[in-house]
DRENPA-3360 file (N, C-alpha, C; in nm, 2 decimals, always signed):
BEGIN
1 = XXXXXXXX = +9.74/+12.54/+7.29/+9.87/+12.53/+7.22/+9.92/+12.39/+7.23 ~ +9.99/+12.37/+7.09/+10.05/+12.22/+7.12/+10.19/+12.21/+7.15 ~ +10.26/+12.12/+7.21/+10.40/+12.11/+7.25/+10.47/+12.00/+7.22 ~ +10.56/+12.00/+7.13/+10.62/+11.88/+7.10/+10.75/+11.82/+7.17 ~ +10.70/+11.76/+7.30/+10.80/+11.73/+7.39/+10.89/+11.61/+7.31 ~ +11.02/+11.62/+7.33/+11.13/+11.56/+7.28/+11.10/+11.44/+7.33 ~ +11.09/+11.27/+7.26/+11.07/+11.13/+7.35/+11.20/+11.05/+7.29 ~ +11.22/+10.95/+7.33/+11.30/+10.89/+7.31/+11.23/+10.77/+7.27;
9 = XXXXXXXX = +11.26/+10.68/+7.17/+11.22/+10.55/+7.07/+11.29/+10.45/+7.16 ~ +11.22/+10.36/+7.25/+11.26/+10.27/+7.37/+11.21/+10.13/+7.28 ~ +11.17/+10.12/+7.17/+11.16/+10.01/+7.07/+11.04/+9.99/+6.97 ~ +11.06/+9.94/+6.88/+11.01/+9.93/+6.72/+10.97/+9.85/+6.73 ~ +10.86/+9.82/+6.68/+10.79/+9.72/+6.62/+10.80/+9.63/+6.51 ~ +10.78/+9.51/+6.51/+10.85/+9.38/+6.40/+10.81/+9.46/+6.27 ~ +10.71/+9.54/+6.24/+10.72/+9.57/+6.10/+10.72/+9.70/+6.07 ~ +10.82/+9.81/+6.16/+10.84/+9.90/+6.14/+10.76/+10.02/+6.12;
17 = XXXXXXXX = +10.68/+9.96/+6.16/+10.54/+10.13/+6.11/+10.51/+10.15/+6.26 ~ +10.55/+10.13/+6.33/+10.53/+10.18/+6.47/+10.66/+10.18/+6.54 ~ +10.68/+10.25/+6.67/+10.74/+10.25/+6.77/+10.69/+10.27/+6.90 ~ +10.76/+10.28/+7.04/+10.74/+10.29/+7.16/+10.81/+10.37/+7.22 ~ +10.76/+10.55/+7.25/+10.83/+10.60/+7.29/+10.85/+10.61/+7.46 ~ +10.92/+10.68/+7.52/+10.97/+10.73/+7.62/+10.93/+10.91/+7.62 ~ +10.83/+10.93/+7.72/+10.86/+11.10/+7.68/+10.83/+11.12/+7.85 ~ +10.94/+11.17/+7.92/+10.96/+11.20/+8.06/+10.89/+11.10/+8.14;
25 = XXXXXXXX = +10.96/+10.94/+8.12/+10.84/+10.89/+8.19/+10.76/+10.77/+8.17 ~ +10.70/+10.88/+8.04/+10.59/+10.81/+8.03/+10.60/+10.74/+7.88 ~ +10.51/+10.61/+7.89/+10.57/+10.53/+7.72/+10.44/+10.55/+7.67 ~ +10.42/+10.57/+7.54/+10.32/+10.54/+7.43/+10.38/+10.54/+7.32 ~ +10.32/+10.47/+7.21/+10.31/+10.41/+7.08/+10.28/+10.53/+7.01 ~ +10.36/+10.52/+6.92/+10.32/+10.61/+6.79/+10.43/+10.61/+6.65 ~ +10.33/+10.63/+6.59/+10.34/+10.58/+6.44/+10.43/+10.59/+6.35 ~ +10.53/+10.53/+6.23/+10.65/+10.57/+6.22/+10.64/+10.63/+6.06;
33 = XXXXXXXX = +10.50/+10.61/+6.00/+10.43/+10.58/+5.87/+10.52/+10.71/+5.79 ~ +10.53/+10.84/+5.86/+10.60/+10.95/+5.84/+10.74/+10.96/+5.81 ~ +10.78/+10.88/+5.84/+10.96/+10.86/+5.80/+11.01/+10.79/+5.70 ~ +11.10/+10.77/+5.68/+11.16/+10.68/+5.59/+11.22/+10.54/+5.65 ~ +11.18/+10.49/+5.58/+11.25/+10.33/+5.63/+11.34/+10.29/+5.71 ~ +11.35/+10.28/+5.81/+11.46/+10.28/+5.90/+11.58/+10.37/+5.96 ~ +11.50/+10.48/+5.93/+11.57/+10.61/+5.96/+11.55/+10.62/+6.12 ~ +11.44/+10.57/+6.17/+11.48/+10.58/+6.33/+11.44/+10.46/+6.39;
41 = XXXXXXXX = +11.61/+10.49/+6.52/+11.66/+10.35/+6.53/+11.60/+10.37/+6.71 ~ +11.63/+10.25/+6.79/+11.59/+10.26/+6.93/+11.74/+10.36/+6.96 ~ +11.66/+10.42/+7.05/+11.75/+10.55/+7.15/+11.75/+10.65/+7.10 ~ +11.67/+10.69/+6.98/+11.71/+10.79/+6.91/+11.58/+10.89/+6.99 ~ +11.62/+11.05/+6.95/+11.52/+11.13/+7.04/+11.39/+11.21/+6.89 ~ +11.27/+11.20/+6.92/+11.16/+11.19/+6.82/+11.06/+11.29/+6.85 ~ +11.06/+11.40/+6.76/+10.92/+11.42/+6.81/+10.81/+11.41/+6.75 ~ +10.70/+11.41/+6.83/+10.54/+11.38/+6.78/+10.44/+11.47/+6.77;
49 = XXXXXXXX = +10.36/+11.43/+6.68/+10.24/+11.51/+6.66/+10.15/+11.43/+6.64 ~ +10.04/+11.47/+6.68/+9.88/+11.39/+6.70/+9.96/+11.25/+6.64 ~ +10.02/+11.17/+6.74/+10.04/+11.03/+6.76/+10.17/+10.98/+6.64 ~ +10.20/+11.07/+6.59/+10.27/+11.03/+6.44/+10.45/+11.10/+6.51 ~ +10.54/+11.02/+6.45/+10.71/+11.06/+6.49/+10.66/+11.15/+6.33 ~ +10.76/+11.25/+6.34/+10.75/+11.37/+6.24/+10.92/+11.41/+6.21 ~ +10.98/+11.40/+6.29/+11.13/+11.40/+6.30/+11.21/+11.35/+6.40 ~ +11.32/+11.36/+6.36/+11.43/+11.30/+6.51/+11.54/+11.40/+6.50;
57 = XXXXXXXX = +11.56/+11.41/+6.64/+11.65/+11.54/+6.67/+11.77/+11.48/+6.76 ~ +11.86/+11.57/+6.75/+11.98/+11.53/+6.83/+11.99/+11.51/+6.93 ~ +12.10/+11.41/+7.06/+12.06/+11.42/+7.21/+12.06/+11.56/+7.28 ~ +12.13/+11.66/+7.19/+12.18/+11.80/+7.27/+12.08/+11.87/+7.25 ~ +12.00/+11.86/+7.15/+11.89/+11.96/+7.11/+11.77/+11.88/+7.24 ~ +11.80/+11.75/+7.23/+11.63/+11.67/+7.29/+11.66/+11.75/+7.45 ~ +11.85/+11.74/+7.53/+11.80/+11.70/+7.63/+11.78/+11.90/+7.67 ~ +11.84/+11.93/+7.61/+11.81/+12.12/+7.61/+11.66/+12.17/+7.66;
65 = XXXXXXXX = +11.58/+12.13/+7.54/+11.46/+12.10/+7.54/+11.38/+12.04/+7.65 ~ +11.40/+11.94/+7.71/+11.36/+11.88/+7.85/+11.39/+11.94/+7.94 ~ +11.56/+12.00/+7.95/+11.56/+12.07/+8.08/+11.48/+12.22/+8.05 ~ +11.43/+12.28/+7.99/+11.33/+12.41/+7.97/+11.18/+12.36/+8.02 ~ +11.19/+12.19/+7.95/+11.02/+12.18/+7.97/+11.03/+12.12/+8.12 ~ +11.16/+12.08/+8.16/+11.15/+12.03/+8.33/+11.09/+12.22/+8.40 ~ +11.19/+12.31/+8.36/+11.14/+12.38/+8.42/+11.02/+12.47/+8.44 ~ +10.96/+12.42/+8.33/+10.85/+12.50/+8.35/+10.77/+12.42/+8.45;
73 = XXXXXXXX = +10.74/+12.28/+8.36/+10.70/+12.19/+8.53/+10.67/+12.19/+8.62 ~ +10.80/+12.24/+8.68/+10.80/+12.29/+8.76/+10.70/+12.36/+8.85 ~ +10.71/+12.44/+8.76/+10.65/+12.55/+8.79/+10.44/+12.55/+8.83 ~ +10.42/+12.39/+8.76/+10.27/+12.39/+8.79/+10.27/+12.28/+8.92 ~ +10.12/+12.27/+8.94/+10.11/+12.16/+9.02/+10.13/+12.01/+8.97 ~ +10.08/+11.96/+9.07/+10.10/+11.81/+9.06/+10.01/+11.74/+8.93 ~ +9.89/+11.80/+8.96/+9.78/+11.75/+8.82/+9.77/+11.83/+8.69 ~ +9.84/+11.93/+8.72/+9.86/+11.99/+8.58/+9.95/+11.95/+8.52;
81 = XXXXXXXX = +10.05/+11.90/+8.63/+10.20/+11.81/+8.53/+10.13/+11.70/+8.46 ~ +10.09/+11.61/+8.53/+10.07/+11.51/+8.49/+9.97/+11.51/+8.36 ~ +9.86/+11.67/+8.34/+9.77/+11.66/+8.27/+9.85/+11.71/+8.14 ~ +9.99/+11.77/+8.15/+10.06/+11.83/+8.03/+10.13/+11.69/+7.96 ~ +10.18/+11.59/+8.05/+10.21/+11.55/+8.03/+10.15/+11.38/+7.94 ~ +10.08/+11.38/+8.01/+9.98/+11.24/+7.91/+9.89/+11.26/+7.82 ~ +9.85/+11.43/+7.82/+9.77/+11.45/+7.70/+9.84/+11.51/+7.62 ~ +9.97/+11.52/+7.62/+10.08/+11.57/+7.52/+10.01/+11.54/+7.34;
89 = XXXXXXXX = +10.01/+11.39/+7.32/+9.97/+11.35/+7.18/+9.83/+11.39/+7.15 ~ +9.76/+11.45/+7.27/+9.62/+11.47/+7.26/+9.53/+11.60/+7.17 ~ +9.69/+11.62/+7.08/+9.68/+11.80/+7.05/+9.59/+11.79/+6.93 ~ +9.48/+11.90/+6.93/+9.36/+11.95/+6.83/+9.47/+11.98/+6.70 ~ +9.44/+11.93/+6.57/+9.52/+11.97/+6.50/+9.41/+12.12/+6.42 ~ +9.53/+12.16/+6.33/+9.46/+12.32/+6.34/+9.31/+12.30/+6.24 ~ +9.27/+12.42/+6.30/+9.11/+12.46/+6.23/+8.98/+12.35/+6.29 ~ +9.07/+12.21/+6.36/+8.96/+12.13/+6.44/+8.87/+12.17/+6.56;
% end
């Protein structure tokens, strides 16, 4: 199953087809090719799919979201966090 954890856009790239997210943590790059031209700005909350920003959502909906996915978290171990966590963008897209 894939999960589109809420990241936050911590900075853009000089030619706008990329950004640098924030997603609990942890930073990676991904792609902005999916949006419209300057529709997302730094601080804004984004979410991703196999490496690509796909939409941007509000801070109440992002941080709602986080506190549900804190809690599940929770709930695993130490290497399953971390394996939910960094292979987040790692998602099979369908029929692959």
């Amino acid at each position: 199953m894939c999960l589109s954890i809420p990241s936050k856009v911590v900075k853009i790239a000089e030619d706008k087809a990329s950004c640098t997210v924030d997603t609990m943590g942890v930073e990676r790059d991904a792609s902005l090719m999916m949006m419209e031209d300057d529709d997302v700005q730094i601080g804004d909350f984004v979410l991703l799919h196999i490496g690509f920003v796909m939409n941007k959502i509000d801070e109440t909906s992002a941080q709602e979201s986080l506190d549900t996915y804190k809690e599940i978290l929770s709930l695993l171990d130490e290497e399953e966090r971390a394996k939910v966590i960094l292979e987040d963008d790692n998602c099979p897209t369908r029929g692959a």
